[in-house]
C-alpha positions as CSV (number, residue, x, y, z in Angstrom):
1,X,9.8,-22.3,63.1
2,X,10.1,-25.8,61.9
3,X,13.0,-27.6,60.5
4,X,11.5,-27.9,56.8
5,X,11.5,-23.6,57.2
6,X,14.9,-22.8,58.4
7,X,16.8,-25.2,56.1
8,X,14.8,-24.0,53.1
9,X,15.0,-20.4,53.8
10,X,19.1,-21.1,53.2
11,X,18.2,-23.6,50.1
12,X,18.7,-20.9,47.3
13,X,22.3,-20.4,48.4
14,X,22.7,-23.9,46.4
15,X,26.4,-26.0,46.3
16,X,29.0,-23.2,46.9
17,X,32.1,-24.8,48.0
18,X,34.4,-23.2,50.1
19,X,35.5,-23.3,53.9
20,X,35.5,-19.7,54.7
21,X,31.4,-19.5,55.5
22,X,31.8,-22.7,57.7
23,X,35.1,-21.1,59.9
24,X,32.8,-18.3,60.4
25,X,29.8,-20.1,61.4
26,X,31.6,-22.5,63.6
27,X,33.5,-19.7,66.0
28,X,30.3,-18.1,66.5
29,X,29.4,-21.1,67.7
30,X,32.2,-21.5,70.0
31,X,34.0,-23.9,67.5
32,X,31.9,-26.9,68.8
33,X,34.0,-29.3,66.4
34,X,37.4,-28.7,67.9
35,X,37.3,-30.9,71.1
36,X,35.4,-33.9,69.4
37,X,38.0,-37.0,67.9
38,X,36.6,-37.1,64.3
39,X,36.8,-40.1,61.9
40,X,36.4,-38.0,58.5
41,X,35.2,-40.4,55.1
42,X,35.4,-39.5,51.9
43,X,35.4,-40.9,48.3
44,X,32.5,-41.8,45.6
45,X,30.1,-44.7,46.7
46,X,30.3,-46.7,50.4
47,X,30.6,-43.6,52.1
48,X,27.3,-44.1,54.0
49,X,27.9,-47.9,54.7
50,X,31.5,-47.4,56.2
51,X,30.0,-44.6,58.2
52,X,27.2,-46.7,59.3
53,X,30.0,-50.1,59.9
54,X,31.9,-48.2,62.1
55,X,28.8,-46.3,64.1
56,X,27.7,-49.8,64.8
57,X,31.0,-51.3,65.9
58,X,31.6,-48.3,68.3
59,X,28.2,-48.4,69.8
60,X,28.8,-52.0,70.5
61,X,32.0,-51.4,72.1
62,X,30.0,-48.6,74.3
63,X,31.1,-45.3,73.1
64,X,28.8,-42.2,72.6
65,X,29.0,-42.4,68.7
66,X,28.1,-39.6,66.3
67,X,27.3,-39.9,63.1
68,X,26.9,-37.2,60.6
69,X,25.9,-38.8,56.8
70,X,23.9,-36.8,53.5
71,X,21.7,-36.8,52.2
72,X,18.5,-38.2,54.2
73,X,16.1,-40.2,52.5
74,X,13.0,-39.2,54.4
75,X,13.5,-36.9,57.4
76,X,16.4,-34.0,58.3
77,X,17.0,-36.1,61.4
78,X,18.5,-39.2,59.6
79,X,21.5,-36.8,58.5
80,X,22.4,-36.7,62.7
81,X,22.8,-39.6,65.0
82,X,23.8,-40.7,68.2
83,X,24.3,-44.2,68.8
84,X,22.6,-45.1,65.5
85,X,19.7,-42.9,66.8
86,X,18.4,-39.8,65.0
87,X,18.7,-36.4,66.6
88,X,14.8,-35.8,67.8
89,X,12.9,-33.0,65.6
90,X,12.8,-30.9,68.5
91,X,16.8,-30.9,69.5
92,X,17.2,-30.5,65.8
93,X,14.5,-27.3,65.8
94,X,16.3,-26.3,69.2
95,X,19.7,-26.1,67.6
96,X,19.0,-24.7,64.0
97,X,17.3,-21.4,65.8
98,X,20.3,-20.8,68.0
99,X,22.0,-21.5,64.7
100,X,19.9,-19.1,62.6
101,X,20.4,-16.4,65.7
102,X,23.9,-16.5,65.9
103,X,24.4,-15.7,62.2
104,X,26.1,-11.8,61.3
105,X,24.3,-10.4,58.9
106,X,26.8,-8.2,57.8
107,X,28.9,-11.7,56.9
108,X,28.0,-14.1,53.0
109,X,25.5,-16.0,54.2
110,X,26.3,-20.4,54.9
111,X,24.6,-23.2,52.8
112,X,21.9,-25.1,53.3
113,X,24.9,-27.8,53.8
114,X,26.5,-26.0,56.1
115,X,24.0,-25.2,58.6
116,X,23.2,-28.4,59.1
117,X,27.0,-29.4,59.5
118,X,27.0,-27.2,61.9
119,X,24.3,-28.7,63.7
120,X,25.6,-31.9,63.7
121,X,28.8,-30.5,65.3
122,X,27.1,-28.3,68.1
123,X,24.3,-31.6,68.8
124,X,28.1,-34.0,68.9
125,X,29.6,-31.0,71.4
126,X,26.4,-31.2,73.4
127,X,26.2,-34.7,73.4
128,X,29.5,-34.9,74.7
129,X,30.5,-37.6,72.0
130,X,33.7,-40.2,72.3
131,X,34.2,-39.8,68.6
132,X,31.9,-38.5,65.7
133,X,31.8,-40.6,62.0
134,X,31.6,-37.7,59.6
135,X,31.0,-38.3,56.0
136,X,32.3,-35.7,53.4
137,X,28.8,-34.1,51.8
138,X,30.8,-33.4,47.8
139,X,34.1,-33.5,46.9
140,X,36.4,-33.0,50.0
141,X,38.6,-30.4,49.6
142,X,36.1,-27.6,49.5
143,X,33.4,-29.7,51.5
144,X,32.4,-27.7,54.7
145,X,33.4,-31.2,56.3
146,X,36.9,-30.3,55.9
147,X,36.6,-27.8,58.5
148,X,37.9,-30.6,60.6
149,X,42.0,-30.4,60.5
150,X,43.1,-33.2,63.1
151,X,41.0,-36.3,62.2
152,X,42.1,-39.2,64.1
153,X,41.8,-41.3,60.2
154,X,40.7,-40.4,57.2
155,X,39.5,-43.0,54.7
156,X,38.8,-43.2,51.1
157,X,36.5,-45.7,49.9
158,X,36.3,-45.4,46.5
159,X,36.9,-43.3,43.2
160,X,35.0,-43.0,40.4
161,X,33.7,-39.8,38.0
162,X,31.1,-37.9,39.6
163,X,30.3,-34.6,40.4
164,X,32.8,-34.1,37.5
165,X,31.0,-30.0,36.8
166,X,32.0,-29.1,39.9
167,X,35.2,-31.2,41.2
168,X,36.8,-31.0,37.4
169,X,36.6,-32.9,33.6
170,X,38.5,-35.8,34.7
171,X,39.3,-38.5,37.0
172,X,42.8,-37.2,38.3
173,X,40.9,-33.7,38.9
174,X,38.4,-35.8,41.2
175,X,41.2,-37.8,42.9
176,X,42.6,-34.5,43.9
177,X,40.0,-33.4,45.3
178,X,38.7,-36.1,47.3
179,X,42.8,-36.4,48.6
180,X,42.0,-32.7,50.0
181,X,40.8,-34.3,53.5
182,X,44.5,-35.8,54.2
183,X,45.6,-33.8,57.2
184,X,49.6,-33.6,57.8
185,X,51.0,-36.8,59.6
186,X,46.9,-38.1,60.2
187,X,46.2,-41.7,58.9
188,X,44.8,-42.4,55.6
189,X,42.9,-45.9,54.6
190,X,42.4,-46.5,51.3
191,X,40.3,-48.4,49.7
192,X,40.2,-49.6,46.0
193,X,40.5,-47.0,43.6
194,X,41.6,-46.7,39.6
195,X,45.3,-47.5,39.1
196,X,45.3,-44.2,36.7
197,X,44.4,-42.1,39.7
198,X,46.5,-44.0,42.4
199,X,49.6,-41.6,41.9
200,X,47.5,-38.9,42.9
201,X,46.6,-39.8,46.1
202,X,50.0,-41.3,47.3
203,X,51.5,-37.8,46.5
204,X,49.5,-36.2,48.8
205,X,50.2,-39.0,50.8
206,X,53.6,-38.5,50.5
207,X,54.1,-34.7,50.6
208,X,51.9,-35.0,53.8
209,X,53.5,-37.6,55.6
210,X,50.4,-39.3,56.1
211,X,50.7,-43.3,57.8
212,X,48.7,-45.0,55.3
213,X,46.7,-48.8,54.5
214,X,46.1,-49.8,51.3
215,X,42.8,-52.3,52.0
216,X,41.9,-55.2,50.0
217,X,38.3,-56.6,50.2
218,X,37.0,-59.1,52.4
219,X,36.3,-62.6,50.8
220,X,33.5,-65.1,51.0
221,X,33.3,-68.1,53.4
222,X,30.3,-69.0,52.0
223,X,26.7,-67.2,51.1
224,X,26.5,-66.2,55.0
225,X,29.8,-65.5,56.5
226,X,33.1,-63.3,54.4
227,X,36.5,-63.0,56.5
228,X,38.6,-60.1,56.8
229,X,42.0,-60.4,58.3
230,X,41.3,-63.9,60.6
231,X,38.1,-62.1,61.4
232,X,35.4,-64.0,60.5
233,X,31.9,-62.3,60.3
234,X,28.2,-62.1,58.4
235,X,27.5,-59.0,56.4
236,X,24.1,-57.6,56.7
237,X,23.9,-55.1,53.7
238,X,23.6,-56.6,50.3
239,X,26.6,-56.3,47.3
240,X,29.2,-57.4,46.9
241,X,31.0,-54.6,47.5
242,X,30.1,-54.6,51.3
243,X,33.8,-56.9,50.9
244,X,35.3,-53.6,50.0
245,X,33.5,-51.4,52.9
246,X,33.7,-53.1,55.8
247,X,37.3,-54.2,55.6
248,X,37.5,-50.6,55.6
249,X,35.8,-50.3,58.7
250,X,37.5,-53.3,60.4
251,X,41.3,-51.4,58.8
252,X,40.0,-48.1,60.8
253,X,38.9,-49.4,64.2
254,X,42.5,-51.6,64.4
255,X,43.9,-47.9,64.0
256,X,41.9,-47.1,67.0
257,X,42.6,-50.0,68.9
258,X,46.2,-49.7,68.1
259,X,46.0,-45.7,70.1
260,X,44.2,-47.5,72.7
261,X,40.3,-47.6,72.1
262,X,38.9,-50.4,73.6
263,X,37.3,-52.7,71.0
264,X,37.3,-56.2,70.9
265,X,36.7,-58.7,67.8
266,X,33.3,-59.4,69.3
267,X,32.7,-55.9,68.9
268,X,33.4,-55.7,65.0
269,X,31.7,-58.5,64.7
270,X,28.4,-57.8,66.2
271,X,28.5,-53.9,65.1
272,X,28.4,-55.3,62.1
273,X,25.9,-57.9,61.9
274,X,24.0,-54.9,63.6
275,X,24.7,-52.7,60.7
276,X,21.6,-51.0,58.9
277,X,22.0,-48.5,56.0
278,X,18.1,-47.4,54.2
279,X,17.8,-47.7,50.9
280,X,21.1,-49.2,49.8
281,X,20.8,-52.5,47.6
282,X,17.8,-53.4,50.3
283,X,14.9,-55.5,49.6
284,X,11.0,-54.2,51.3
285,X,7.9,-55.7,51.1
286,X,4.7,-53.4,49.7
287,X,1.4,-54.2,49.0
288,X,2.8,-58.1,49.5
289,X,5.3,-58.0,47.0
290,X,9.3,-57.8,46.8
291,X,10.7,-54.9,45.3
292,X,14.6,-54.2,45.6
293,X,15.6,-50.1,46.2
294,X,19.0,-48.6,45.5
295,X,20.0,-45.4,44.4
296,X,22.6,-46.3,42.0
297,X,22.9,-42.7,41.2
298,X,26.1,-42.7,39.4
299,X,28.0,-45.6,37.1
300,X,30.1,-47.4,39.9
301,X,26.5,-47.6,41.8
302,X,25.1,-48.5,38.7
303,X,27.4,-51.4,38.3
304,X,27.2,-52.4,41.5
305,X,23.6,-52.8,41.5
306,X,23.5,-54.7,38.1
307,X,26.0,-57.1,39.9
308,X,24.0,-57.9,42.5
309,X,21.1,-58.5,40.1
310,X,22.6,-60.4,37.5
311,X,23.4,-62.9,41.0
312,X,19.8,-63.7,41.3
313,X,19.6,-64.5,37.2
314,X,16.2,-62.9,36.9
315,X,14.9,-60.1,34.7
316,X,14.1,-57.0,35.8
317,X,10.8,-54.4,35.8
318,X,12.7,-51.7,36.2
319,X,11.3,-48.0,37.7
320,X,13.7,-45.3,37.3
321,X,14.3,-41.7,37.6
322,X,17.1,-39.4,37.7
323,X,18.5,-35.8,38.0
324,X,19.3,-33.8,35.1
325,X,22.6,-33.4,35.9
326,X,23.4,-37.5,36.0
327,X,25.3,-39.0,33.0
328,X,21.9,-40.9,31.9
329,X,23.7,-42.9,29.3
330,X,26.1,-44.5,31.4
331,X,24.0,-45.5,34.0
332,X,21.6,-47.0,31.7
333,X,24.7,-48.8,29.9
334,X,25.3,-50.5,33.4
335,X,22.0,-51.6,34.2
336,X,19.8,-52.2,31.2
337,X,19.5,-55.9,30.0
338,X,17.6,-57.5,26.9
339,X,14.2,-58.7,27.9
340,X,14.2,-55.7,30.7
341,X,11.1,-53.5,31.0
342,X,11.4,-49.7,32.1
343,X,9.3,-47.8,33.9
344,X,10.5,-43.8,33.7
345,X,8.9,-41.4,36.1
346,X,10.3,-37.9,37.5
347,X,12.1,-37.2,40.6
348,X,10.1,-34.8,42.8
349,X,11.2,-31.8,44.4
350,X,14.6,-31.9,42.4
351,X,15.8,-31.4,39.2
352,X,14.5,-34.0,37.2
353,X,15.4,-35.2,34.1
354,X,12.2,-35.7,31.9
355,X,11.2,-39.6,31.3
356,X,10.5,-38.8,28.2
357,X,13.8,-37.7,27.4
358,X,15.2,-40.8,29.2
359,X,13.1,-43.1,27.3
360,X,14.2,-41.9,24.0
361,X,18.0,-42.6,25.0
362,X,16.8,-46.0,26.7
363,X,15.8,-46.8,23.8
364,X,18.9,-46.0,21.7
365,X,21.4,-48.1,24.3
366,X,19.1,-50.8,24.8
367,X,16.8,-51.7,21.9
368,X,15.7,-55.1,22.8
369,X,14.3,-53.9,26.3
370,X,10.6,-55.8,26.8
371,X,9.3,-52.2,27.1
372,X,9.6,-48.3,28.0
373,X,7.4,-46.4,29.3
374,X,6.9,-43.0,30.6
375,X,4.9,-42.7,34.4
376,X,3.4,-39.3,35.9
377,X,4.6,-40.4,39.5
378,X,6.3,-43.7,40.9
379,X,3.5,-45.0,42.7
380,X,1.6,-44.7,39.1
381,X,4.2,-47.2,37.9
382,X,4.5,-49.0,40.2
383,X,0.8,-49.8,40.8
384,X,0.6,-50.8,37.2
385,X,3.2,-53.4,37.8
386,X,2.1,-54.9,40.1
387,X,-1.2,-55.7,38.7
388,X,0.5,-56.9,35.6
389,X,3.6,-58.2,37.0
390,X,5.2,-61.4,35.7
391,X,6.2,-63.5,38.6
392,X,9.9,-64.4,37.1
393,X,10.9,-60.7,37.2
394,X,12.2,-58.5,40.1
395,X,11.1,-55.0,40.4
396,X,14.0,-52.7,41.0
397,X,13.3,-49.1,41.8
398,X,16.9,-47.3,41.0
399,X,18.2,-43.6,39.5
400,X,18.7,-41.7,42.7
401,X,18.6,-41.6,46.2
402,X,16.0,-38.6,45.9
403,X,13.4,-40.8,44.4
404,X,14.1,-43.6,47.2
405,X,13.5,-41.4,49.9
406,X,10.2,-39.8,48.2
407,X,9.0,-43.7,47.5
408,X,9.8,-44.2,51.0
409,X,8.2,-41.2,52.8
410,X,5.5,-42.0,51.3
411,X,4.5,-45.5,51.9
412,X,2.3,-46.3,54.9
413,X,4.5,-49.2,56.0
414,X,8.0,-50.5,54.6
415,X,9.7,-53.6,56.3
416,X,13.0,-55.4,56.0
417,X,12.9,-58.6,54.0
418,X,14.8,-61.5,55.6
């Protein structure tokens, strides 16, 4: 069976929250979780790039590091690493039929989600890991990542509404959600979240006992080099809210150094110059020309991205798509610019919200856009751009990480662009 087959055959199970299906799973597996240190992250956005800071600096400092992240862009694999290296398709294969074999059918059956955490804990027990970085999949409290009850730190990177049908209406019903990782007396790092949702977390905090770091951001030397804390360093991923996660990252590791791990300020510094993270504010070349790639699938991504844009002062060609359930209007509120020109085309393989329903409320927010039209596929856009393409404007593809990876699974050859 391949990997594609196993995972999908548990894909109409959907998002069902809960923890009971993945204490199952996990003993009769021999609870491969329990004897690996855990470094558990939560929050909205910079999940992935914290995770992929810290994998980094650890490597460096030459641990066995595991890294567990969702979703992948192009291949099951990315979602399991060891040392910043993908689990191979055949250990991933290997594992998921011992997973598949072990399951009681007598039992409800797991998630798609939660097979594949599984895996990543059984391939982290095989592997014999030092520590694993393991990056909450939605929510937190429900999240079969939460299976983990003595992290040695928990970090939050950031809050913002998302996800609001299933983790509740507002912001505070978010916050408590996310705050359901803190484990009694375990370390939390925080990093900058709404002052109207700040109570929430430091009651869990409190009622918890948890040893806690509110972080502030790194700040700029200059255009190459931020400093963090007398560390001084250069920042690899693009945005400026790379200040924001990798003080976070640099806050965690001096917890670690503090219970004796063995990392020095050469290592932080070179595991993150080292750091890579696909598909996050990152520029590629194809068919020789620039085009920028984010997800932005949600408003604080969305402002993010527009931040990092508005720094270049160029126009923008924009191709989007995005999932039905996505608050469309508020993304395109943070991103869309007079003089912009859109480019709508579906996501595939998910649910997509129809361009032509997107251009109608692009239309609405921002009537002085260059142009809006409506694509049958990306590379259909994105072919006509390019022929046309004005040489003062940027092409941005953005909307969701779902369309990212499907641009980039699909391109013969995508490079990084120094």
């Amino acid at each position: 069976m391949s990997i594609n087959s196993i995972l999908q055959s548990f894909q109409h199970f959907g998002v069902h929250l809960g923890l009971e299906r993945i204490k199952t799973l996990l003993n009769q597996l021999n609870n491969p979780h329990e004897n690996t240190p855990i470094i558990h992250v939560g929050g909205t956005n910079g999940k992935g790039s914290v995770c992929a800071y810290l994998s980094s600096i650890l490597t460096e400092a030459g641990y066995q590091v595991g890294r567990y992240t969702s979703p992948h862009l192009i291949d099951w694999t990315e979602r399991i690493c060891l040392n910043n290296q993908p689990i191979t398709e055949a250990e991933l294969e290997t594992i998921l039929i011992k997973i598949k074999n072990s399951l009681d059918i007598t039992q409800e059956s797991p998630t798609q989600f939660e097979i594949i955490t599984a895996a990543a804990f059984v391939y982290f027990a095989q592997k014999k890991v030092d520590i694993a970085i393991i990056e909450v999949g939605l929510g937190g409290r429900l999240d079969a990542t939460n299976i983990c009850d003595r992290p040695l730190v928990t970090v939050i990177t950031s809050l913002s509404r998302e996800h609001w049908q299933r983790l509740g209406p507002t912001i505070q019903d978010i916050a408590g959600e996310k705050a359901g990782i803190f484990k009694s007396e375990c370390p939390v790092i925080m990093g900058q979240v709404p002052e109207e949702v700040k109570s929430v977390f430091e009651s869990r905090i409190k009622a918890l006992n948890c040893p806690n770091i509110w972080v502030n951001s790194a700040s700029y030397i200059d255009k190459s080099q931020v400093v963090y804390k007398n560390i001084q360093y250069s920042l690899p991923l693009l945005g400026k809210m790379q200040l924001n996660n990798s003080a976070l990252a640099i806050e965690t590791i001096n917890l670690l150094q503090e219970i004796g791990w063995k990392i020095t300020e050469d290592h932080i510094k070179q595991g993150i110059k080292n750091t890579q993270w696909l598909g996050r504010i990152q520029w590629i070349k194809w068919k020789n020309c620039s085009i920028l790639i984010d997800g932005a699938h949600n408003t604080a991504a969305a402002k993010m991205l527009r931040n990092y844009i508005d720094s270049l002062d160029k126009s923008v060609i924009w191709v989007i798509g995005m999932l039905s359930t996505k608050e469309h209007d508020k993304i395109f509120q943070e991103l869309l610019r007079k003089d912009d020109s859109l480019y709508l085309v579906p996501v595939p393989d998910h649910s997509t919200e129809n361009p032509d329903n997107l251009a109608k409320l692009a239309d609405q927010i921002c009537p002085k856009l260059a142009q809006i039209k409506t694509k049958k596929t990306i590379f259909y856009a994105l072919d006509e751009i390019i022929k046309d393409k004005d040489s003062d404007k940027i092409i941005v593809i953005a909307g969701s990480l779902y369309l990212i990876g499907h641009f980039l699974s699909n391109i013969q050859s995508n490079t990084l662009q120094s």
